[in-house]
MMTF fields as JSON, N, C-alpha, C and O atoms, coordinates in Angstrom:
{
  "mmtfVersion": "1.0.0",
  "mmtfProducer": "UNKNOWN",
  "numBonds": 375,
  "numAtoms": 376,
  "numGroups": 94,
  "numChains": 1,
  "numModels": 1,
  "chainsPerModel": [1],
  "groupsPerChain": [94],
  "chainIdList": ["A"],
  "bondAtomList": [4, 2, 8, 6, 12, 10, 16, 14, 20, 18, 24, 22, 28, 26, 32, 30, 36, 34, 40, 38, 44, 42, 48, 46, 52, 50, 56, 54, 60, 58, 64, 62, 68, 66, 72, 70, 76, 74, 80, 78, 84, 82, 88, 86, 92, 90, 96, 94, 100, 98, 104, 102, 108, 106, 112, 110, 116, 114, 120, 118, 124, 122, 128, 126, 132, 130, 136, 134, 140, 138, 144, 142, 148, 146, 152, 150, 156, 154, 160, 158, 164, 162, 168, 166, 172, 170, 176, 174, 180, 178, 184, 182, 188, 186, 192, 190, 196, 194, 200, 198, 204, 202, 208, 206, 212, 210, 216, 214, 220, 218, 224, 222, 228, 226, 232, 230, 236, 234, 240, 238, 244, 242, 248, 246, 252, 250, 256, 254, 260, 258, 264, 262, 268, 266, 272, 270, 276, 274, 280, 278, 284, 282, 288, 286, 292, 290, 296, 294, 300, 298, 304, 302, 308, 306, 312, 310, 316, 314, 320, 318, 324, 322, 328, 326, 332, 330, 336, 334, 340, 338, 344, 342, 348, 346, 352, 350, 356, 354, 360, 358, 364, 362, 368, 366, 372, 370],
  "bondOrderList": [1, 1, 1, 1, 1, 1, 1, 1, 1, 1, 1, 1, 1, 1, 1, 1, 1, 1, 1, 1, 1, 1, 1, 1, 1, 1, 1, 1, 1, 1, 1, 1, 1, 1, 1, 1, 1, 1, 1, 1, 1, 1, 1, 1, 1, 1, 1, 1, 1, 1, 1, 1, 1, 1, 1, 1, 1, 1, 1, 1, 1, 1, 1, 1, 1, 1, 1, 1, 1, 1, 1, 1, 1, 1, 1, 1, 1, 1, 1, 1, 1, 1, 1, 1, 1, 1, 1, 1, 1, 1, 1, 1, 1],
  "groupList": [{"groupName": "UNK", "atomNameList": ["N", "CA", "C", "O"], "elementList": ["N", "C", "C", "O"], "formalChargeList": [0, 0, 0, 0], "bondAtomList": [1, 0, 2, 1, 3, 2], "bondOrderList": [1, 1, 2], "singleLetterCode": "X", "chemCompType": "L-PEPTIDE LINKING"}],
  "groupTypeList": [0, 0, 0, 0, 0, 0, 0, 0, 0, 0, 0, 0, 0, 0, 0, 0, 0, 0, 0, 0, 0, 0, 0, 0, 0, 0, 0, 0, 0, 0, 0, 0, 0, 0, 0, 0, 0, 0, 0, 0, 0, 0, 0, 0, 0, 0, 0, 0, 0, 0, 0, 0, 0, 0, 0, 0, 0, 0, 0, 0, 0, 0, 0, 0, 0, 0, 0, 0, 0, 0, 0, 0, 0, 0, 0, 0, 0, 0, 0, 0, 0, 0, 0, 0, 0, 0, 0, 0, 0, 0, 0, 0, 0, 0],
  "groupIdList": [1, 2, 3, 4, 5, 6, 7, 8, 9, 10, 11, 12, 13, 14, 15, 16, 17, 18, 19, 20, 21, 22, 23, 24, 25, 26, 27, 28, 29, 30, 31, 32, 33, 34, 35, 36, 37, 38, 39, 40, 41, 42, 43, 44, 45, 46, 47, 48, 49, 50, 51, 52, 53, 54, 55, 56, 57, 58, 59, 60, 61, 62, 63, 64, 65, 66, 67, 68, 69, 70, 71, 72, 73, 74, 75, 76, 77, 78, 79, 80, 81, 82, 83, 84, 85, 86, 87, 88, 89, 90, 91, 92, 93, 94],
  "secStructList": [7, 2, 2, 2, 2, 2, 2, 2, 2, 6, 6, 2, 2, 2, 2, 2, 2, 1, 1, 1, 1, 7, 6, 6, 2, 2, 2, 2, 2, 2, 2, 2, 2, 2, 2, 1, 7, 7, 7, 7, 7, 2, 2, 2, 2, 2, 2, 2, 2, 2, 6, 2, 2, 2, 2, 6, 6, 5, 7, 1, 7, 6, 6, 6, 7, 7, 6, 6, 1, 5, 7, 6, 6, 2, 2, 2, 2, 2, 2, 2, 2, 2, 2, 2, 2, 2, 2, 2, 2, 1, 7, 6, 6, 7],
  "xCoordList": [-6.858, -6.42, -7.46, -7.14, -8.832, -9.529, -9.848, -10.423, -9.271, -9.293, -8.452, -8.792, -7.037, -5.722, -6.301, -6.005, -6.895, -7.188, -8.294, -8.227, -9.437, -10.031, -9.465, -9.971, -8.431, -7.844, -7.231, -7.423, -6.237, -5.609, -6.895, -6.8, -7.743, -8.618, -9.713, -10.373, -9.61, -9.93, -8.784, -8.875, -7.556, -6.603, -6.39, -6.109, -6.534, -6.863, -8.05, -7.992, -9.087, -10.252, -10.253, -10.857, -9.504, -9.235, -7.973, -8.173, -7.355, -5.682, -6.813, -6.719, -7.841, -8.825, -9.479, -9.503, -10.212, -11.531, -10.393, -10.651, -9.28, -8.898, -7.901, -6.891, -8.168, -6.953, -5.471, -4.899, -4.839, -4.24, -3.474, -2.331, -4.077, -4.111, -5.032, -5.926, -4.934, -5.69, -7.306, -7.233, -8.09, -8.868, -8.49, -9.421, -7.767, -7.305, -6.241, -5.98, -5.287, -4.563, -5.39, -5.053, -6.725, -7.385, -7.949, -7.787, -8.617, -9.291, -8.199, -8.545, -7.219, -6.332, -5.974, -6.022, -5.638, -5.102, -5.995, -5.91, -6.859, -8.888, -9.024, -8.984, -9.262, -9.548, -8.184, -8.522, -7.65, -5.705, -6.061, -6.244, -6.166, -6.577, -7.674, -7.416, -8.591, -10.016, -10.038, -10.911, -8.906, -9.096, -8.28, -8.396, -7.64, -6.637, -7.125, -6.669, -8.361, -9.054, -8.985, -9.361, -8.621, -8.657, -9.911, -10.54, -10.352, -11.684, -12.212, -11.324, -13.284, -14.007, -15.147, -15.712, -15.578, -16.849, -18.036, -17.947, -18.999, -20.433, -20.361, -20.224, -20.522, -20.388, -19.021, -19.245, -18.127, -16.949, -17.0, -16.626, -17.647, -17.59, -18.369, -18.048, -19.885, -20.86, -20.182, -20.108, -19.971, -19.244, -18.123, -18.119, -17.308, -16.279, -16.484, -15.736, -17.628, -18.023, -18.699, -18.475, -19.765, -20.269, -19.707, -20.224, -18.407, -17.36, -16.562, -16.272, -16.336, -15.998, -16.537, -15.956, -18.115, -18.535, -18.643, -18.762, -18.527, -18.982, -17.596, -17.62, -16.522, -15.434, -15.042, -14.434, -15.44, -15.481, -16.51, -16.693, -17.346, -18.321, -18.212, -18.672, -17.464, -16.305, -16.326, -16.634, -16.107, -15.707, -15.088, -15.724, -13.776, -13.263, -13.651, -13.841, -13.836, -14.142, -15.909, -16.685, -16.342, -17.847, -18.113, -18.859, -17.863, -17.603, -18.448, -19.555, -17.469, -17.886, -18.719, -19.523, -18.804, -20.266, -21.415, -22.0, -21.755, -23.301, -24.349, -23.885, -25.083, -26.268, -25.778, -25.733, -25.435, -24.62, -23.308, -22.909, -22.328, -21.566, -21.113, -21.596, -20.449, -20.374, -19.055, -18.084, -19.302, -18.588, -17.895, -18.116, -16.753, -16.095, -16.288, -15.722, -17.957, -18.808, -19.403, -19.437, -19.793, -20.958, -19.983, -20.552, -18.514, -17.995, -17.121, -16.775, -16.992, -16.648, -17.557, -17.483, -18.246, -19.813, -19.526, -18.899, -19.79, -19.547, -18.52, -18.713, -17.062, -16.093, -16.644, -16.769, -16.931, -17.405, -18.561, -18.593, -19.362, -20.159, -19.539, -19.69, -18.776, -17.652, -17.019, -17.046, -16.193, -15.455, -15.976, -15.782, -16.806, -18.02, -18.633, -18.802, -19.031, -19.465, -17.838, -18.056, -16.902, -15.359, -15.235, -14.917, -15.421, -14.994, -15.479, -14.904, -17.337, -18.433, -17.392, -17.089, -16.834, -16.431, -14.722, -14.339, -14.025, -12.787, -12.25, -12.766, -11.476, -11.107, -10.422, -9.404, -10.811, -10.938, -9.019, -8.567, -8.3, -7.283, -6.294, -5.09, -6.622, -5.799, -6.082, -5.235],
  "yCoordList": [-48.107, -46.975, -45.862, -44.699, -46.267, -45.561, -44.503, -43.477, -44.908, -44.246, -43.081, -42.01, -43.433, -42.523, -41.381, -40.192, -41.716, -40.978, -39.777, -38.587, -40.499, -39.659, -38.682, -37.563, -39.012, -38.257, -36.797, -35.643, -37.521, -36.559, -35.303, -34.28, -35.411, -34.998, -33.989, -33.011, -34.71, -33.578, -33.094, -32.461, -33.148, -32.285, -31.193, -30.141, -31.355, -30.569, -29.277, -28.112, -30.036, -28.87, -28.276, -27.337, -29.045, -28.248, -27.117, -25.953, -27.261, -26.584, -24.869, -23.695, -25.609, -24.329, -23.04, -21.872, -24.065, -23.636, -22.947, -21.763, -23.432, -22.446, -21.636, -21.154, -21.481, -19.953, -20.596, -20.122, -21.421, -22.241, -21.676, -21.222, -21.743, -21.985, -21.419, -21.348, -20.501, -20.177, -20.514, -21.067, -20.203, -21.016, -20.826, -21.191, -20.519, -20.802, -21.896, -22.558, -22.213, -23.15, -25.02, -26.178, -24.178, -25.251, -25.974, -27.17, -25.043, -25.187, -26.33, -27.472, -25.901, -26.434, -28.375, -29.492, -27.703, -28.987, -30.157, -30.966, -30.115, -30.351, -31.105, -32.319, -30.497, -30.931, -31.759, -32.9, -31.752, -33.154, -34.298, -35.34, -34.0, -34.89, -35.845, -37.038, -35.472, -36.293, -36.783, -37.497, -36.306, -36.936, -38.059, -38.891, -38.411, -39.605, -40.616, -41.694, -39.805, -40.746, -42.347, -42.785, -43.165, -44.933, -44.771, -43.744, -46.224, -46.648, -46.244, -46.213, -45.917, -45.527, -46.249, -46.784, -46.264, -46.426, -45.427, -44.416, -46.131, -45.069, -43.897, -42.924, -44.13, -42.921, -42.07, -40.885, -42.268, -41.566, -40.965, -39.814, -41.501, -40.79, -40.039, -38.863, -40.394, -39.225, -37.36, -36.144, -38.09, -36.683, -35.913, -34.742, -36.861, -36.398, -35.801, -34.835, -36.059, -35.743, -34.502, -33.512, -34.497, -33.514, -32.077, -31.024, -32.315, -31.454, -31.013, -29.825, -31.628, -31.895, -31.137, -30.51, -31.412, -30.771, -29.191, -28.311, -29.234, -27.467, -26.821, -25.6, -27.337, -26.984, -26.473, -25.442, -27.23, -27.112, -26.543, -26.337, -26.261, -24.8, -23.575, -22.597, -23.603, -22.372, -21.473, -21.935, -20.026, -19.108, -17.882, -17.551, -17.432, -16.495, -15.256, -14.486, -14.786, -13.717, -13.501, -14.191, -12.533, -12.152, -11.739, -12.614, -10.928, -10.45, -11.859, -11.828, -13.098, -14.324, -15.092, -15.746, -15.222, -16.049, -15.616, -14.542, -16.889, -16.892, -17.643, -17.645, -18.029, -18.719, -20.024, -20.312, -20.758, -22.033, -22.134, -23.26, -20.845, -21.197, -20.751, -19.735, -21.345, -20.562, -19.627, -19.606, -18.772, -17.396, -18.515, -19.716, -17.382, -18.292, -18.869, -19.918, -17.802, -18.451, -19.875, -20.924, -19.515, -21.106, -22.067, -23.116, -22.283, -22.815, -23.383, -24.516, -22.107, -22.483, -23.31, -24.291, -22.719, -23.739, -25.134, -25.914, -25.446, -26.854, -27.506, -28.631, -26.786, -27.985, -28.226, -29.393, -27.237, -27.09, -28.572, -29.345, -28.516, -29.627, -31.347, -32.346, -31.032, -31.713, -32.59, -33.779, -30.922, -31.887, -32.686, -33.861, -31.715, -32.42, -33.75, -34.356, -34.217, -35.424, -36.28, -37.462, -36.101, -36.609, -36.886, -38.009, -36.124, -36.128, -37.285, -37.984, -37.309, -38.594, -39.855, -40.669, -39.9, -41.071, -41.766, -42.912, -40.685, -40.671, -41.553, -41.152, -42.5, -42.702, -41.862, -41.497, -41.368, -40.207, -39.738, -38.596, -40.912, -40.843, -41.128, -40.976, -41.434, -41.605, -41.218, -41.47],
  "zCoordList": [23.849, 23.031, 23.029, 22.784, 23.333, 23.285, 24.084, 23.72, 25.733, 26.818, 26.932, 27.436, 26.298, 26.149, 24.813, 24.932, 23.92, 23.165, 23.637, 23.328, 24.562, 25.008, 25.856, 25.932, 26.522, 27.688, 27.209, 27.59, 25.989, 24.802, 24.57, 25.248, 23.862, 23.586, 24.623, 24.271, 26.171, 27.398, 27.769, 28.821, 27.243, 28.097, 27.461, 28.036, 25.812, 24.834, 24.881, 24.486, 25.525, 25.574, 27.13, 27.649, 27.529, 29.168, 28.708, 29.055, 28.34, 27.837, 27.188, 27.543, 26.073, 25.504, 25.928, 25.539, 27.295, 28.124, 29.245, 29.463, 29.934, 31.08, 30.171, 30.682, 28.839, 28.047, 27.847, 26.866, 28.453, 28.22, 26.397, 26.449, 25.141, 24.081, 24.0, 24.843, 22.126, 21.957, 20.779, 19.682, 21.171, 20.006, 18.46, 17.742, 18.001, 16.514, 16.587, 15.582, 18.371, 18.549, 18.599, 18.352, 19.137, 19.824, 18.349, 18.108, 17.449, 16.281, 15.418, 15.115, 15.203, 14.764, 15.188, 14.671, 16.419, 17.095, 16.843, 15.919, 17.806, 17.781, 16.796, 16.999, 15.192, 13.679, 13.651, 13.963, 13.565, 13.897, 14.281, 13.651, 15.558, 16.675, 16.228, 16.066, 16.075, 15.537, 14.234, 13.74, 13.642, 12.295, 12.672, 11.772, 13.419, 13.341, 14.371, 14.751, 14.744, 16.032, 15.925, 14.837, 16.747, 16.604, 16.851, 17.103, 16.733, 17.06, 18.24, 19.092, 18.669, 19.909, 19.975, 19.021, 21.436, 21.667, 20.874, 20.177, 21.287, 20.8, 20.978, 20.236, 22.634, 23.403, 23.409, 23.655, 23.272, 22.718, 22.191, 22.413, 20.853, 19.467, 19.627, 19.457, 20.066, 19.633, 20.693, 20.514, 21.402, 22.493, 21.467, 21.087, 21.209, 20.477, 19.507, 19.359, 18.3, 16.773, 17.025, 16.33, 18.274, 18.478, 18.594, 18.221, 19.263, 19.269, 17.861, 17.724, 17.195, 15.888, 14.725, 13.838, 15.018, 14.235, 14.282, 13.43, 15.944, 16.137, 16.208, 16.364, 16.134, 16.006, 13.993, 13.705, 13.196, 12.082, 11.385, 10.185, 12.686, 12.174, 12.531, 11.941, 13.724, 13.909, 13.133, 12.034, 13.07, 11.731, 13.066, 14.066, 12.693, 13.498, 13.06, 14.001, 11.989, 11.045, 11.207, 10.545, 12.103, 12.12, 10.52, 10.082, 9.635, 8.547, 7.743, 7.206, 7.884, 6.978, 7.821, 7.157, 8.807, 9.783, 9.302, 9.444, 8.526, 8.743, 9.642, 10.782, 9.625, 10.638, 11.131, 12.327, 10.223, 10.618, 11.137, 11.434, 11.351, 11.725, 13.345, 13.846, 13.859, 15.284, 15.425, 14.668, 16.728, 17.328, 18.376, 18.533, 19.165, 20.22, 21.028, 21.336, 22.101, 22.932, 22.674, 23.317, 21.625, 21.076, 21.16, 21.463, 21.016, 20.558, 22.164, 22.501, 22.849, 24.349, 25.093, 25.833, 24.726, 25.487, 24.845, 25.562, 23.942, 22.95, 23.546, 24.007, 23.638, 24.454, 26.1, 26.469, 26.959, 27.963, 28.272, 29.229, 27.084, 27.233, 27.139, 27.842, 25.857, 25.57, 26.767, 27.086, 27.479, 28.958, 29.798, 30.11, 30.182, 30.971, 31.152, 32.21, 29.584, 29.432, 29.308, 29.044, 29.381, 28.955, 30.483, 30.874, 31.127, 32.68, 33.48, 34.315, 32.749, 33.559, 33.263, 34.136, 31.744, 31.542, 31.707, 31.469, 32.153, 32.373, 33.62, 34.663, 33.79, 35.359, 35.794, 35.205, 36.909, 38.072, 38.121, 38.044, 38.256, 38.562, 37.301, 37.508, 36.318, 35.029, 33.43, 32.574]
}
């Protein structure tokens, strides 16, 4: 369950990162998704939470961003890293 969930979860930040959806779609979805997460590995999770968190530090509004929270870049970068490490652990073909 854990594998399918991860997959869910890179097709999600791939759907983000190529424009696909937009990040208030992604923000949305993203915070859903992870809250209903099944059990994971270590390494799952920490990839996943990491994402999680910088997703729910997000702020679309420059106006209300302060120091802790992130802009779209910081936040593109974050899934970007996200996929990346999703990709090392994904089988290639499923």
């Amino acid at each position: 369950m854990g594998q399918k969930f991860c997959k869910s979860c890179f097709e999600l930040i791939e759907s983000f990162l190529s424009a696909k959806i937009s990040v208030q779609k992604f923000e949305r979805s993203y915070l859903r998704l992870f809250k209903n997460a099944p059990s994971l590995s270590m390494t799952d999770y920490e990839i996943l939470n990491a994402l999680f968190l910088d997703v729910d530090a997000y702020c679309e509004n420059p106006h209300l961003r302060d120091e802790t929270d992130l802009n779209e870049v910081q936040l593109r970068n974050s899934a970007k890293k996200a996929s990346e490490a999703l990709r090392k652990l994904l089988p290639q073909n499923g």
